[in-house]
C-alpha positions as CSV (number, residue, x, y, z in Angstrom):
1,X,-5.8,-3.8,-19.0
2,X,-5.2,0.0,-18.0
3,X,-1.4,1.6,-18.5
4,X,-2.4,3.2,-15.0
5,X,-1.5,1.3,-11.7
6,X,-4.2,3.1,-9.2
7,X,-6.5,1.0,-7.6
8,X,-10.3,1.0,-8.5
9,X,-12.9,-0.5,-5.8
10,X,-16.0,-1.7,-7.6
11,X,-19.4,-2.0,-5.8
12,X,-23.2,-2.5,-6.4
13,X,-25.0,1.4,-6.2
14,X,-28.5,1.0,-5.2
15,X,-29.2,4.2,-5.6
16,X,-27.8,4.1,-9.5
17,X,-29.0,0.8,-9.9
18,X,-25.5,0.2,-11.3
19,X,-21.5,-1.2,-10.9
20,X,-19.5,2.0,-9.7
21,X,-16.0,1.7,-10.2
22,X,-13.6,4.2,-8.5
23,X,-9.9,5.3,-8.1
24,X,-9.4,6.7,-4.7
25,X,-6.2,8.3,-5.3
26,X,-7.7,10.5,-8.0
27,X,-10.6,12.8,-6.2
28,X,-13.6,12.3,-7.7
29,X,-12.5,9.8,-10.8
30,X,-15.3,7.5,-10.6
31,X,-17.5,5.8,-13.3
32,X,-20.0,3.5,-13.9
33,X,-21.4,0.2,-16.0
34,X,-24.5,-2.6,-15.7
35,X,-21.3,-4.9,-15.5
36,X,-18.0,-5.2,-13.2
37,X,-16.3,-5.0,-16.8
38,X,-18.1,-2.4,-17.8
39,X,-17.4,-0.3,-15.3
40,X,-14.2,-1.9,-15.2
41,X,-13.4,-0.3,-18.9
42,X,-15.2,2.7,-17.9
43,X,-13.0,3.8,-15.4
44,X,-10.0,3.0,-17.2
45,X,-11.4,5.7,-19.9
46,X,-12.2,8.3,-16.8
47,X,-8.5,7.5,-15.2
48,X,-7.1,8.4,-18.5
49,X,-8.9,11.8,-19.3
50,X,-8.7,13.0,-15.3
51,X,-4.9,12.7,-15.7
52,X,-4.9,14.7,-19.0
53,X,-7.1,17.2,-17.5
54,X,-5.0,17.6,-14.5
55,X,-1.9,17.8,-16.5
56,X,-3.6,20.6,-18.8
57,X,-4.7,22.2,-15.5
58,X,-1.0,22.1,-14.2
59,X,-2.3,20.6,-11.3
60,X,-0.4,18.0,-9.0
61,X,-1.1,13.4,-10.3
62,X,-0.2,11.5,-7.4
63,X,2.0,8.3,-7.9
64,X,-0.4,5.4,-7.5
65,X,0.4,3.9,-3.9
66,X,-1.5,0.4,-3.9
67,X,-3.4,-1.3,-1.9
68,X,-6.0,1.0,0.4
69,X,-3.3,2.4,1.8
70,X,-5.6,5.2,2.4
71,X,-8.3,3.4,4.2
């Protein structure tokens, strides 16, 4: 399991004929996988290089909030 505590929604894409796994709270982190663990893992990978990447950037990470507080 991920070090991160955001929360990732997974859902069937049509379109990509594929799992899409996302983290809201981080604009446009988003992978996918031909599995829910797939892109279960994949995100995990994405979450970890969009925070290094922001960090390098100087840029703001928001805290992880929870549950589709957003929504």
């Amino acid at each position: 399991m991920g070090k991160y505590k955001y929360e990732i929604i997974i859902y069937w894409s049509q379109e990509d004929e594929s799992f899409v796994a996302e983290a809201p709270e981080l604009p446009g982190c988003a992978a996918d996988g031909d599995t829910h663990m797939e892109a279960l893992a994949n995100i995990e990978v994405v979450i970890q290089e969009w925070i290094e990447t922001t960090k390098e950037l100087g840029c703001h990470i928001p805290e992880p909030k929870g549950r589709l507080v957003f929504a």
